[in-house]
C-alpha positions as CSV (number, residue, x, y, z in Angstrom):
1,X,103.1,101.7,106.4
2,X,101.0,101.2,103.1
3,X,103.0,103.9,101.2
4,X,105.7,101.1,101.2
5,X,103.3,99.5,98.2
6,X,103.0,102.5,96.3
7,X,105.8,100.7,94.1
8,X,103.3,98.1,93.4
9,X,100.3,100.6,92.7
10,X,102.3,102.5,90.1
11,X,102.9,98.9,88.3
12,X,99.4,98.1,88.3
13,X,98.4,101.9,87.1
14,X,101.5,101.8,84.3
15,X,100.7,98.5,83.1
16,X,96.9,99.5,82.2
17,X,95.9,95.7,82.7
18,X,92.1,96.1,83.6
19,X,91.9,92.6,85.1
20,X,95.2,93.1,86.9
21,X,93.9,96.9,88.0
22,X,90.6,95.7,89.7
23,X,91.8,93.0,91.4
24,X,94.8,95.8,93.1
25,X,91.8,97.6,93.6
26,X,90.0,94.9,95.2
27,X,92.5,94.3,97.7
28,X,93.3,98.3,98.1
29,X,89.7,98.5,99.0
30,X,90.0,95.3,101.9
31,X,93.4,96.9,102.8
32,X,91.4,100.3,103.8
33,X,88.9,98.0,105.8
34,X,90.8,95.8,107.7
35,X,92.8,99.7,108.9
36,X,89.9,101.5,109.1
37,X,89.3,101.4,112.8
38,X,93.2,101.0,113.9
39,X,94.9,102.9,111.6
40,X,92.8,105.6,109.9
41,X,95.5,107.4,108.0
42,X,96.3,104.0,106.4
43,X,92.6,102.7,105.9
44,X,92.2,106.4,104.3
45,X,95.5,106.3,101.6
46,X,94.2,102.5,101.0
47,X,90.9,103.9,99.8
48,X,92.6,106.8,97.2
49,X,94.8,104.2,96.3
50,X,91.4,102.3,94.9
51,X,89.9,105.6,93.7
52,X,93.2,105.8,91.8
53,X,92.8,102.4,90.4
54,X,89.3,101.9,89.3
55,X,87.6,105.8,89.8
56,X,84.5,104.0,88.8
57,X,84.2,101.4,91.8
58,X,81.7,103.0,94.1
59,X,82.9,100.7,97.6
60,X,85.7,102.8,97.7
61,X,84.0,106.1,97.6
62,X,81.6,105.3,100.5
63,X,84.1,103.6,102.6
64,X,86.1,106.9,102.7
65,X,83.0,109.2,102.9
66,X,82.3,107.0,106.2
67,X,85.7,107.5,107.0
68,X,86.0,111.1,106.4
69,X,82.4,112.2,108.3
70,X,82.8,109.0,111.1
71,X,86.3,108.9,112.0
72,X,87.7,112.4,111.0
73,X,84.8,114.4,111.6
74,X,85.0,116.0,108.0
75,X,81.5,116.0,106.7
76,X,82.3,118.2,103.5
77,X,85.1,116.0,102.6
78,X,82.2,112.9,103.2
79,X,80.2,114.3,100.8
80,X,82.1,115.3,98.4
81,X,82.9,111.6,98.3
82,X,79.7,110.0,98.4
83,X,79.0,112.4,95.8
């Protein structure tokens, strides 16, 4: 379902636009919410697709750490992201 956008992700990654790249990250990031308890395998790519964006942001890397250790039961993989 969201790998369909990975078109648009490589665009915003190629094009090295900093204003364009947050805001794809920005709605990557509200993509992984809005999936997160529906879709977990889409809310989860939503959130590396931010982390690929802006590695920097820190919403993304607790919304997957809550994703991993909540809704996956992977606790090492949570904390290696809230890390």
């Amino acid at each position: 379902m969201l790998s369909a956008s990975s078109r648009t992700l490589e665009t915003l990654v190629s094009s090295r636009d900093p204003t364009a790249m947050t805001k794809g990250a920005n709605r990557w990031n509200n993509k992984g919410n809005d999936h997160i308890s529906k879709d977990v395998g889409g809310a989860e790519e939503a959130f590396c697709m931010t982390i690929r964006l802006d590695p920097k942001y820190a919403n993304p890397w607790n919304n997957l750490g809550f994703l991993l250790e909540n809704k996956k039961g992977d606790v090492d993989g949570a904390e290696e992201a809230y890390r």
